[in-house]
C-alpha positions in Angstrom: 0.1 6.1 19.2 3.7 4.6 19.3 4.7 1.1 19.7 8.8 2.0 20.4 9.4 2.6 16.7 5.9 2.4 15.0 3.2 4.7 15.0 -0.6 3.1 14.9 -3.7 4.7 15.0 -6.8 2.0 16.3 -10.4 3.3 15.5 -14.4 1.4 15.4 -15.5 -2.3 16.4 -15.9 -5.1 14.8 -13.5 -7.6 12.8 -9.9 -6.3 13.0 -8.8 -5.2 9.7 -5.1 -3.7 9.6 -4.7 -0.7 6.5 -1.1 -0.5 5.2 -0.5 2.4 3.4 1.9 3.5 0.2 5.3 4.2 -1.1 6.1 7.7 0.3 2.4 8.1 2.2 1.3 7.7 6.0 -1.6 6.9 7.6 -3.0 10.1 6.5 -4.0 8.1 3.6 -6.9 6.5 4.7 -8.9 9.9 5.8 -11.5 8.9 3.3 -12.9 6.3 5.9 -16.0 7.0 7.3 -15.7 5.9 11.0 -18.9 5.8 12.3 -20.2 4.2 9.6 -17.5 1.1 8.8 -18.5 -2.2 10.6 -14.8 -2.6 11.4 -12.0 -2.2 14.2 -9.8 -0.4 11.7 -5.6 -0.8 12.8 -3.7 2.0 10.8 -0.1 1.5 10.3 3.0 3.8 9.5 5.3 1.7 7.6 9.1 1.9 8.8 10.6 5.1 7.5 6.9 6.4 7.0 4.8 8.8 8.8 6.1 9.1 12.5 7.2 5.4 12.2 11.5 5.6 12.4 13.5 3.4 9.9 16.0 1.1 12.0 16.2 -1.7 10.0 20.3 -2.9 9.8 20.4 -5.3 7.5 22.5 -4.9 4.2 19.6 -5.9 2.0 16.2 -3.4 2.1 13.4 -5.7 2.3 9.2 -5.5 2.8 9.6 -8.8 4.6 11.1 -6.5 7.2 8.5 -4.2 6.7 5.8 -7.4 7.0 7.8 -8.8 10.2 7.3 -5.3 11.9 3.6 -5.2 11.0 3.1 -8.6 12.5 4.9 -7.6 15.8 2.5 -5.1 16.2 -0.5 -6.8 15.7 0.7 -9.5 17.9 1.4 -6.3 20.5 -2.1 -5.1 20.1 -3.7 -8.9 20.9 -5.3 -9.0 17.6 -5.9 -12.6 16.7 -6.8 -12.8 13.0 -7.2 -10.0 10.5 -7.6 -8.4 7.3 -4.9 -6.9 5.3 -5.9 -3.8 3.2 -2.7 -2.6 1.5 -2.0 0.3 -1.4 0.8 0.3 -3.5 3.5 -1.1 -1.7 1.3 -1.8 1.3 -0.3 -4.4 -0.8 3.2 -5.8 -1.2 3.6 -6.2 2.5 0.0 -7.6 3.2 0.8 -10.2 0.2 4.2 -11.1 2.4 1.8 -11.1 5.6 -0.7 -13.1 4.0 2.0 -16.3 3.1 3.6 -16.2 6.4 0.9 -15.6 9.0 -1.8 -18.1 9.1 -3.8 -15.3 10.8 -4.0 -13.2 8.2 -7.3 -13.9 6.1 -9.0 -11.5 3.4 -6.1 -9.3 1.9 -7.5 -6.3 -0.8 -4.6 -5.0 -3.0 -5.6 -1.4 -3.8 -4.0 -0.2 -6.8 -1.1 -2.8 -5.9 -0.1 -6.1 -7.6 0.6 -9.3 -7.0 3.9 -9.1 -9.7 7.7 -8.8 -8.9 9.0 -5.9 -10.7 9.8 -6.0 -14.4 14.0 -5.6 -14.7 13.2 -2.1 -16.4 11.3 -1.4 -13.4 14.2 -2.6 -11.4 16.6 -0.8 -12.8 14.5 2.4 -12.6 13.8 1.6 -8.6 17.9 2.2 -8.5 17.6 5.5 -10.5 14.7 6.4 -7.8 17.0 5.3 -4.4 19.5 7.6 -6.0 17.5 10.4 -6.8 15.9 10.1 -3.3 20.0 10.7 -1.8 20.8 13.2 -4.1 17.5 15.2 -5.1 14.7 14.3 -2.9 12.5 17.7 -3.5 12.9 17.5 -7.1 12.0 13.9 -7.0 9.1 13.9 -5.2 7.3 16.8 -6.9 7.7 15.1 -10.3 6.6 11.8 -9.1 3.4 12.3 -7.2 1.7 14.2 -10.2 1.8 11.7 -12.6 -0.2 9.0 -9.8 -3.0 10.5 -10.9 -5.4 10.2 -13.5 -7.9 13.2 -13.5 -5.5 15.8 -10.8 -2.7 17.9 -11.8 0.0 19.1 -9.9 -1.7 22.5 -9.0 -4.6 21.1 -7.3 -4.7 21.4 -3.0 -4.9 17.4 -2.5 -1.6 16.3 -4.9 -0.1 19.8 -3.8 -0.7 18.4 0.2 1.1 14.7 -0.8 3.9 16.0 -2.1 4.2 18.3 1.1 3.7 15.2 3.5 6.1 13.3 0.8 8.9 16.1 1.9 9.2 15.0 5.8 10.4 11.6 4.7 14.0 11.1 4.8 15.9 10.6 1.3 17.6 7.1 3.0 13.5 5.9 4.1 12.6 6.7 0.5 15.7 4.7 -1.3 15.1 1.9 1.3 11.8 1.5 0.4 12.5 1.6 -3.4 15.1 -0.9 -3.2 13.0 -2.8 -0.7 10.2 -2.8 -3.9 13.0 -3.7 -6.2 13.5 -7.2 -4.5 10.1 -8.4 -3.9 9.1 -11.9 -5.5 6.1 -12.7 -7.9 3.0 -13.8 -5.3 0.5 -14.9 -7.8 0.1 -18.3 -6.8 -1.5 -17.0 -3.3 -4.7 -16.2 -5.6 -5.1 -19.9 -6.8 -4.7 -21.0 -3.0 -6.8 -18.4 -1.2 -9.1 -17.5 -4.2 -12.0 -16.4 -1.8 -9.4 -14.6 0.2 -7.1 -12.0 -1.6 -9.3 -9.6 -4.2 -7.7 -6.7 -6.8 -8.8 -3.6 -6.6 -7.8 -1.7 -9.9 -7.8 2.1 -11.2 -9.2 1.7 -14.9 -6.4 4.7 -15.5 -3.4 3.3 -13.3 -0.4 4.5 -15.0 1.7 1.9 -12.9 -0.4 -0.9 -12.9 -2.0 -1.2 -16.6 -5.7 -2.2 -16.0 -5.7 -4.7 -19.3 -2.8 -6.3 -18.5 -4.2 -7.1 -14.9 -7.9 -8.2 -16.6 -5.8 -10.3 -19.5 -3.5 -12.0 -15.6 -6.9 -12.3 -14.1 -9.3 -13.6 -16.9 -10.0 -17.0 -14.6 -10.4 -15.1 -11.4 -12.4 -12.4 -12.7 -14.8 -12.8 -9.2 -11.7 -11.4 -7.3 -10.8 -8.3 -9.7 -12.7 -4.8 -9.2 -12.1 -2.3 -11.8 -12.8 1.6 -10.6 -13.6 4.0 -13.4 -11.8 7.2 -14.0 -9.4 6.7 -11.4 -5.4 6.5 -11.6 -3.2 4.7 -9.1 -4.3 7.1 -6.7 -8.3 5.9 -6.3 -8.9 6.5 -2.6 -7.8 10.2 -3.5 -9.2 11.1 -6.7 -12.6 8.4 -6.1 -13.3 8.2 -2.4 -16.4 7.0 -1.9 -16.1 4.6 -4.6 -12.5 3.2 -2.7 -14.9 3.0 0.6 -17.9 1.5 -1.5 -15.2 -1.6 -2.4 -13.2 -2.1 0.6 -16.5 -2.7 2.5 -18.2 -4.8 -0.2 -14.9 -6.9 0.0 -14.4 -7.5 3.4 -18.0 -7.8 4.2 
């Protein structure tokens, strides 16, 4: 479904939990769901520029707190009172935004996301990205979606069907959204003041998110960090059941 600009998808019953997906993915994403089987009304969301959701922001400046404004409209649209935030990647950037600015917004689960601004290599590499995305979007796409992944190659059906979807985007959604990354702040201090609220979920192989570094950052809030085995930054792809396992474990 459409709201003007943004596409949704509403499924199941229970406690409203809204699913924000990752950098260059859709809604698509979150296929490993099992409907008739998880206790919640599940809100699916196509980021701006993503999916069948159009990318009409007009300020100078890319920014997720565009991208978190626009998810709260919606869920304000839909009559949804309070929620849960499950976000990947970049999602989990958004739901972190979402999470200080809306006092509806309770549990949020970062899946293979962080609650760290970017380092200024990773800044100046998020540059690099918005201009490859201009000049060689193909090219850029089927060299970054492989290396997501800890146990999948480039040849296999699944990372070969990403990289597909990945080619619809537009090269302008995909630089906004990297310089929309580049800009974000550090939003650490939301896991001292909501400690039974936000929880980590980490891919023991994440090549983007090292899993030590993220046990060493979250040695005194151990109870909110969930390490999956033999999984890369792409869990809910290469570990399914495992992804669904946690999510309803942590929203329970």
């Amino acid at each position: 479904m459409q709201n003007e600009l943004m596409n949704y998808r509403v499924f199941g019953n229970g406690h409203p939990v809204v699913f924000l997906h990752g950098f260059m993915e859709s809604i698509a994403m979150w296929q490993f769901i099992e409907e008739n089987e998880f206790p919640f009304q599940c809100i699916l969301i196509d980021l701006p520029g993503h999916g069948k959701s159009e990318l009409w922001d007009a300020n100078e400046t890319p920014s997720l707190n565009f991208m978190a404004a626009e998810v709260q409209k919606l869920i304000q649209f839909l009559g949804i009172q309070i929620y849960h935030v499950v976000g990947h990647s970049m999602g989990g950037y958004v739901a972190m935004i979402l999470k200080e600015s809306d006092d509806n917004c309770q549990k949020v689960v970062l899946l293979n996301s962080t609650f760290k601004e970017d380092s200024e290599l990773k800044k100046r590499d998020r540059v690099r990205v918005a201009d490859l995305a201009l000049k060689a979007k193909n090219l850029f796409i089927q060299e970054a979606i492989p290396g997501l992944f800890y146990r999948f190659d480039k040849e296999e059906a699944v990372v070969r069907k990403l990289i597909e979807e990945a080619k619809h985007m537009e090269g302008q959604a995909i630089a906004y959204a990297a310089l929309a990354m580049r800009e974000r702040t550090n939003t650490f201090h939301l896991l001292n003041n909501f400690p039974s609220d936000i929880f980590v979920v980490q891919g023991k192989n994440d090549p983007l998110i090292s899993c030590e570094i993220m046990q060493e950052d979250l040695v005194n809030h151990s109870n909110q960090l969930l390490v999956l085995e033999d999984v890369g930054h792409m869990s809910h792809v290469e570990s399914p059941k495992a992804a669904y396992q946690a999510l309803r474990k942590l929203l329970a």
